[in-house]
C-alpha positions in Angstrom: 99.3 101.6 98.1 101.2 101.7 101.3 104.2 100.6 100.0 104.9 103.0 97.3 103.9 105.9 100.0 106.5 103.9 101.9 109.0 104.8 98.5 107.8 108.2 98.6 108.5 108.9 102.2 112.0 107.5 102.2 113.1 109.5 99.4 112.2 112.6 100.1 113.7 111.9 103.5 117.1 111.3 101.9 116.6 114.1 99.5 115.8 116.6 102.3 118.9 115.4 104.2 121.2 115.5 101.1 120.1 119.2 100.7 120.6 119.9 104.1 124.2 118.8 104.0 124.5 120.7 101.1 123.6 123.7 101.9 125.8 123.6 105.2 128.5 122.8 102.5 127.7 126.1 101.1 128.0 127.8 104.6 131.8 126.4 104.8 132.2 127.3 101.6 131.5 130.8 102.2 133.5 130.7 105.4 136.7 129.2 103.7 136.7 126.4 105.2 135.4 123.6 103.0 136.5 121.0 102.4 138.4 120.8 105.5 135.3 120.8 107.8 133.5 118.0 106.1 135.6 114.9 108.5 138.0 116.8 110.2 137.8 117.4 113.9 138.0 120.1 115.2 136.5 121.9 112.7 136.9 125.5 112.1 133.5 126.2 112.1 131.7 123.5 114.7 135.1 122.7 116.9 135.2 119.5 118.3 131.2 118.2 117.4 132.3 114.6 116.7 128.3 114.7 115.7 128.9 116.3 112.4 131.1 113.7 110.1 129.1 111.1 111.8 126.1 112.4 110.3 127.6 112.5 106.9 129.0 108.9 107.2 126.1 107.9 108.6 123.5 109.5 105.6 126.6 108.1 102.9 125.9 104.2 104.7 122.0 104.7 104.3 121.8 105.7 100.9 123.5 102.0 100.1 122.1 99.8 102.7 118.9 100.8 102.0 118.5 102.9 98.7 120.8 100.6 97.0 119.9 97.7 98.3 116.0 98.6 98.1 116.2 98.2 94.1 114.1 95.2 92.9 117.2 93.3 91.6 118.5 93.0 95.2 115.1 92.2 96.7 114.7 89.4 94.4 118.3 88.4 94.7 118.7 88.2 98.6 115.3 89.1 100.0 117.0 89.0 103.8 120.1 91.5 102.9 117.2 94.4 101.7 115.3 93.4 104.7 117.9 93.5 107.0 119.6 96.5 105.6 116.7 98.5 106.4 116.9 98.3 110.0 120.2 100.4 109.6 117.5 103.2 109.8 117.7 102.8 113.5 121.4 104.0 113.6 120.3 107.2 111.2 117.5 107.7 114.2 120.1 107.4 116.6 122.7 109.9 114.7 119.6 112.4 114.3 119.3 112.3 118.2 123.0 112.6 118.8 123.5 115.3 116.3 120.4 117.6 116.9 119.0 116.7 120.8 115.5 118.7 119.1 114.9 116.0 116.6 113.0 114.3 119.3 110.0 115.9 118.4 109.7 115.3 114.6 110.9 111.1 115.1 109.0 110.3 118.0 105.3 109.8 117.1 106.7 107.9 114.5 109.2 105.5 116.1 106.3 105.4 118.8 103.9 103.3 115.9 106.4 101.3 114.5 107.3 100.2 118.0 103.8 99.4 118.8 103.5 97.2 115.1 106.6 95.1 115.9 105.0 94.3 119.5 101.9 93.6 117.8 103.3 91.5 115.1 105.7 89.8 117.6 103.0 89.0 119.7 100.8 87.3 117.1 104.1 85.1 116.3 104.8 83.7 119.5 101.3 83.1 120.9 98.8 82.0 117.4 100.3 79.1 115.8 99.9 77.7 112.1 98.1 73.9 111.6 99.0 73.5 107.9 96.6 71.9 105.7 98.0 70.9 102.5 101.2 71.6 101.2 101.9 70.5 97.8 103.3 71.6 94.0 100.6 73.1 91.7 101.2 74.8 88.3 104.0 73.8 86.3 105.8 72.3 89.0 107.0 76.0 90.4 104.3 76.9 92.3 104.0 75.8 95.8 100.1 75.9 97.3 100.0 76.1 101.0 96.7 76.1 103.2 96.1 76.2 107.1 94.3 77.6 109.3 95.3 79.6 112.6 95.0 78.4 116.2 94.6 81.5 118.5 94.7 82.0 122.1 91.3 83.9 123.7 89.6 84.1 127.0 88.0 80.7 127.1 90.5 78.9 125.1 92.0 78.7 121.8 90.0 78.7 118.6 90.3 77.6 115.4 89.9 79.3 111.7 91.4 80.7 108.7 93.0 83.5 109.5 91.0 87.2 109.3 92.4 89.2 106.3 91.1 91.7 103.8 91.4 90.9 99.9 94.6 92.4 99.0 96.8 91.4 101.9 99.7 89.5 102.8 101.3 87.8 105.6 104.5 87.0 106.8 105.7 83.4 106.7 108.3 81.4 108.3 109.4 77.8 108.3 112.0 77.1 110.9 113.2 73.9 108.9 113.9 75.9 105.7 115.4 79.0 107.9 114.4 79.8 111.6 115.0 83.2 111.4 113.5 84.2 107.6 110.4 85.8 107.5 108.8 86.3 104.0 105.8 88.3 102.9 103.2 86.9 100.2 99.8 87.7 99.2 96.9 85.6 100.8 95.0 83.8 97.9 92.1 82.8 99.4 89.2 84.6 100.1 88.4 85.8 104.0 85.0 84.0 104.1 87.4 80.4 103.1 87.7 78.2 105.3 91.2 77.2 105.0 93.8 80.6 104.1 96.0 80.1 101.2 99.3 81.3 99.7 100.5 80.5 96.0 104.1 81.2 96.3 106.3 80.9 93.3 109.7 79.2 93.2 112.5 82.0 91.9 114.7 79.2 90.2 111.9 76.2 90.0 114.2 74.3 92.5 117.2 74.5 91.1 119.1 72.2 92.6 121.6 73.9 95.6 119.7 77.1 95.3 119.8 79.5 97.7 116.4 80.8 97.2 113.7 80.7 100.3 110.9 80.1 97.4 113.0 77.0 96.0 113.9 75.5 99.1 110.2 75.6 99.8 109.7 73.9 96.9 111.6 71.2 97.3 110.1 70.5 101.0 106.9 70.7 99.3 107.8 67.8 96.5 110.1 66.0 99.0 106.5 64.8 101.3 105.0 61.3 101.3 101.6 63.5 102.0 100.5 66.8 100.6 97.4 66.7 102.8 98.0 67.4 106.4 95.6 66.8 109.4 96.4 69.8 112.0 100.2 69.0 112.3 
């Protein structure tokens, strides 16, 4: 899938950085001037390019913001701190520029498409707009089903539908009165020739009361209406 080529890619972009660093450590080394040369400036061996322990603080803050915090535990502990953390890939794209001015040509194709995805995606979330359905508790009272179809804007008017999806994919989803800002991916249930799109999204906690949780706060909204069935509200 995508997402573990998304793994793959991001580790052996750390581990070919690591052995980058490493092997300049090798060239101070031989030089006699490790590990002085590591943070000081001036160096002995680069003089005064600032560039160079930025680059190693830099690589040291990625491997926790968003190796550490890209472990499961953390995902399903605070969903927003991984998310977030991964943007600090933007400073390591920013370092890479500052440091070596030629990196331009290996990061820009690919900064180029994930530009044009978030102006896609933030596109789609300020212009088509969500009439839910049905929102209600299913399962053993941890399962939240949510239905609704998508109102979108075209050249003679807005229509009306479920939204158009492949089997297999997932959408991002936010509620501003559970979190304005929180946008969570889950898995579309139903199938793209339904009439309604679907999500079963499972409470974390089961609504444990005070949870923090996105899924359990959902939860509770869900069993907290007078109506589960909604007429394009």
């Amino acid at each position: 899938s995508m997402l573990e080529f998304h793994k793959y890619l991001g580790v052996s972009f750390f581990g070919v950085v690591v052995c980058h660093m490493l092997l300049w450590w090798k060239v101070y080394s031989e030089q006699g001037t490790f590990p002085h040369d590591i943070y000081h400036i001036p160096s002995y061996y680069y003089g005064d390019d600032f560039t160079v322990p930025l680059a190693y603080v830099t690589t040291i803050l990625g491997l926790i913001l968003m190796v550490g915090f890209g472990y499961v535990s953390v995902r399903r502990w605070n969903y927003d701190l991984f998310y977030l953390a991964h943007y600090f890939s933007m400073a390591i794209f920013l370092m890479m520029l500052w440091h070596a001015t030629m990196s331009w040509y290996y990061i820009t194709a690919g900064l180029s498409l994930w530009a044009i995805d978030r102006t896609i995606r933030w596109f789609r979330a300020v212009s088509y707009t969500a009439n839910i359905q049905f929102l209600n508790v299913a399962g053993n009272d941890n399962i939240v089903n949510l239905g609704y179809v998508v109102s979108k804007p075209g050249i003679f008017g807005s229509t009306n539908g479920p939204l158009k999806h492949a089997m297999g994919q997932y959408m991002y989803i936010n509620i501003p009165s559970i979190d304005p800002l929180a946008w969570h991916p889950f898995t579309i249930s139903s199938a793209p020739s339904d009439p309604v799109t679907t999500h079963h999204i499972k409470a974390i906690n089961k609504g444990t009361k005070d949870s923090n949780e996105w899924t359990d706060k959902l939860l509770a909204l869900a069993g907290s209406l007078k109506s589960s069935v909604f007429h394009g509200e």
